[in-house]
C-alpha positions as CSV (number, residue, x, y, z in Angstrom):
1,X,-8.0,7.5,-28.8
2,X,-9.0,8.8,-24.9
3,X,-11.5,6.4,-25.0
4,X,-9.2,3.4,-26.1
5,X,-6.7,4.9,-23.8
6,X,-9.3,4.6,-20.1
7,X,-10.6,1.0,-21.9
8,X,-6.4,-0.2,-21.9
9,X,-5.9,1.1,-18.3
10,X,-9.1,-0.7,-17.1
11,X,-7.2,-3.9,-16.2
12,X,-4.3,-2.3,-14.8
13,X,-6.5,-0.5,-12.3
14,X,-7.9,-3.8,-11.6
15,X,-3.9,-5.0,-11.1
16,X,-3.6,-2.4,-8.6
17,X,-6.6,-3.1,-6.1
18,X,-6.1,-6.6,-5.8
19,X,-1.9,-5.9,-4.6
20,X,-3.6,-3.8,-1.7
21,X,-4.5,-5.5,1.6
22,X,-7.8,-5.2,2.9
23,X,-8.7,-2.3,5.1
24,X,-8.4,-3.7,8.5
25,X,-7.8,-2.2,12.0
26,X,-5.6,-2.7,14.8
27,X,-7.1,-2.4,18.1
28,X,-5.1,-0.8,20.6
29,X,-6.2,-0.2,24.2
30,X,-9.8,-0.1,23.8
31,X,-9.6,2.2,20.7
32,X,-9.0,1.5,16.4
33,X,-6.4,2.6,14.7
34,X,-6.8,2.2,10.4
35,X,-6.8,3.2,7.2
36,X,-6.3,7.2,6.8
37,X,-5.1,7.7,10.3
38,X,-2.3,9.4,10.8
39,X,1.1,8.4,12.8
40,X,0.6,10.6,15.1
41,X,-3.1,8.9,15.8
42,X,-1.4,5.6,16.0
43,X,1.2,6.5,18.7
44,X,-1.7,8.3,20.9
45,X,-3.9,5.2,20.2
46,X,-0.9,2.6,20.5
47,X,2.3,3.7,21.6
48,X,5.7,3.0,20.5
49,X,5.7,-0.2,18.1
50,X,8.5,-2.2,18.7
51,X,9.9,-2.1,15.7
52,X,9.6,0.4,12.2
53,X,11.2,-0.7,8.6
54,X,11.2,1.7,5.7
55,X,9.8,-0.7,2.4
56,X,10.1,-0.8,-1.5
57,X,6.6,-1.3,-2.6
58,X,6.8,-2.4,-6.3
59,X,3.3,-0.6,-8.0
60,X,2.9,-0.9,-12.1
61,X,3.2,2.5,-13.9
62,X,1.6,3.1,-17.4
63,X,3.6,5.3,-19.7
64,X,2.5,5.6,-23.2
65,X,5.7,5.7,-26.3
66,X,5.0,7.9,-29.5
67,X,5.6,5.5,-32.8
68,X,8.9,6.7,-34.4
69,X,7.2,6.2,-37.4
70,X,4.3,9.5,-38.8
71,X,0.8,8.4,-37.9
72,X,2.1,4.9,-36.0
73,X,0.2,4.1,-33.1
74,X,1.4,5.5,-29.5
75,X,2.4,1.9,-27.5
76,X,1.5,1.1,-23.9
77,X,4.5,0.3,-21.2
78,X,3.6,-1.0,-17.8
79,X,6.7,-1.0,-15.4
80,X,7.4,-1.6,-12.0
81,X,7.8,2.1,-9.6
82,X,9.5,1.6,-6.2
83,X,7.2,3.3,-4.1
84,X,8.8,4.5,-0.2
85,X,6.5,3.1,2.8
86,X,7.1,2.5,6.5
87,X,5.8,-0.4,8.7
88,X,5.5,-0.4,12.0
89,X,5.3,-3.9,13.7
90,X,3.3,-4.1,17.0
91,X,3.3,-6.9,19.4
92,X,-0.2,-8.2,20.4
93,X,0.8,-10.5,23.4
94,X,1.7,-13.8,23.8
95,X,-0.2,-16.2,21.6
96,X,-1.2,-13.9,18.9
97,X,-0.6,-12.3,15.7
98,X,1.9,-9.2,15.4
99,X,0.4,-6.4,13.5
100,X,1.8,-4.4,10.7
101,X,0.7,-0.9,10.0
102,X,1.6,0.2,6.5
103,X,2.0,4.1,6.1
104,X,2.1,5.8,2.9
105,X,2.5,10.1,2.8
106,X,2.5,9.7,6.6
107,X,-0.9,7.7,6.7
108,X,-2.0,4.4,7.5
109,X,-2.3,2.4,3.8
110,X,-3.1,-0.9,5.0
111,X,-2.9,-3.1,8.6
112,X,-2.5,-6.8,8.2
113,X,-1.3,-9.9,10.4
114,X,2.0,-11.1,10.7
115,X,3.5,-13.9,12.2
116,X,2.1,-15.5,15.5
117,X,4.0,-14.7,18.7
118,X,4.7,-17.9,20.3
């Protein structure tokens, strides 16, 4: 049963990576701020960003359900779990790309592009 149990979470694991962004970094005065940092390392690296939103991140959730019925097979149930993040929008200059810094527990999760500053 374990071992059916890790081979039925393999593709949800597999669900998971692919809904995170790739590690990138946001380069900030001549230094990098990325994944792991913390927001204290991003304001010494970056300063202030000009704007921070708190975000719903939908992530799937395995749970398993007992059968009602004596010796019935235990079900699997992926749902959606709202999980609490902050971005923090920084402006790059004229011309470019604003960045986003996605912090989970306090640390950078992810840093992406986001729309071009015209």
């Amino acid at each position: 049963m374990r071992a059916l149990a890790a081979i039925a979470l393999l593709p949800l694991a597999a669900v998971m990576h692919t809904g995170v962004a790739s590690a990138q970094s946001l380069s900030c005065n001549g230094s990098l701020s990325g994944v792991g940092d913390s927001k204290f390392s991003v304001v010494q690296k970056c300063g202030e960003p000009m704007s921070k939103e708190f975000v719903c991140v939908p992530r799937p959730q395995v749970a398993w359900v007992l059968s009602p019925y004596p010796g019935g097979p235990a079900q699997q149930v992926i749902t959606q779990q709202c999980v609490p993040m902050e971005d923090w929008v920084y402006h790059r200059g004229q011309g470019n790309f604003l960045g986003i810094v996605r912090f989970y527990n306090g640390a950078v999760e992810s840093v992406r592009d986001g729309d071009r500053v015209r």
